[in-house]
N, C-alpha and C positions, 0 to 999 in steps of 0.2 A: 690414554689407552693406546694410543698409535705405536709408541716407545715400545710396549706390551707387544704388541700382536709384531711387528720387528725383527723385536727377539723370538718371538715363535719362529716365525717366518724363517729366519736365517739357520733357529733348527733342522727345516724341511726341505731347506734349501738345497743342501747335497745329494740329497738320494733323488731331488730331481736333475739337479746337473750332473748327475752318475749316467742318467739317459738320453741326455744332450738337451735338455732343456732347464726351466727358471720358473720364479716366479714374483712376479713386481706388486707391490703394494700400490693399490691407486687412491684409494679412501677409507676411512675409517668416519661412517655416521652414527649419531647421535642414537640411534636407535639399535646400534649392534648389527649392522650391518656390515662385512667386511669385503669392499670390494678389491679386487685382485688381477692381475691380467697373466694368464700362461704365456712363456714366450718359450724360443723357440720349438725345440719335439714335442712339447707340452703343448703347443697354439694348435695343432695339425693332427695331435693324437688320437683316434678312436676312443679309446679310455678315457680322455678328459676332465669328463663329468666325472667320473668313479674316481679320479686323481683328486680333484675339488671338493666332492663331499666324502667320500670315504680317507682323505688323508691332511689334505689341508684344512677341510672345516672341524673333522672329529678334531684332530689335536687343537686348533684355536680354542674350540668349547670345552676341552679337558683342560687346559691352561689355565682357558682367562672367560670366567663364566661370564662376562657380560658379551661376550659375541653370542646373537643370536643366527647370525648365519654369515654364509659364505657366497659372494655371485663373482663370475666369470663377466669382466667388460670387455 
């Protein structure tokens, strides 16, 4: 599933480097858990969270139904 969520990821990746920041893949557990780390304007954002569940979690769960969520390490 890590391969999976990758390629999502690399989808979402530009419209976040469009605003000076990223987003790294830290783990992928057993339980559908996808952890993530924002890096640069994304680490320091106000919006963060709302960037994390309203843009990175929705589309992982529209993708690849076995993510049951998305956390910020």
């Amino acid at each position: 599933m890590r391969e999976k969520v990758e390629e999502v990821l690399n989808q979402v990746r530009p419209y976040l480097q469009a605003d000076g920041g990223d987003v790294e893949l830290v783990d992928v557990e057993e339980d559908g858990t996808v952890k993530v780390r924002l890096k640069g304007a994304c680490g320091s954002c106000p919006m963060a969270t709302m960037t994390l569940k309203m843009g990175i979690e929705k589309t992982l769960k529209a993708k690849i139904p076995e993510v049951k969520e998305v956390v910020q390490v």
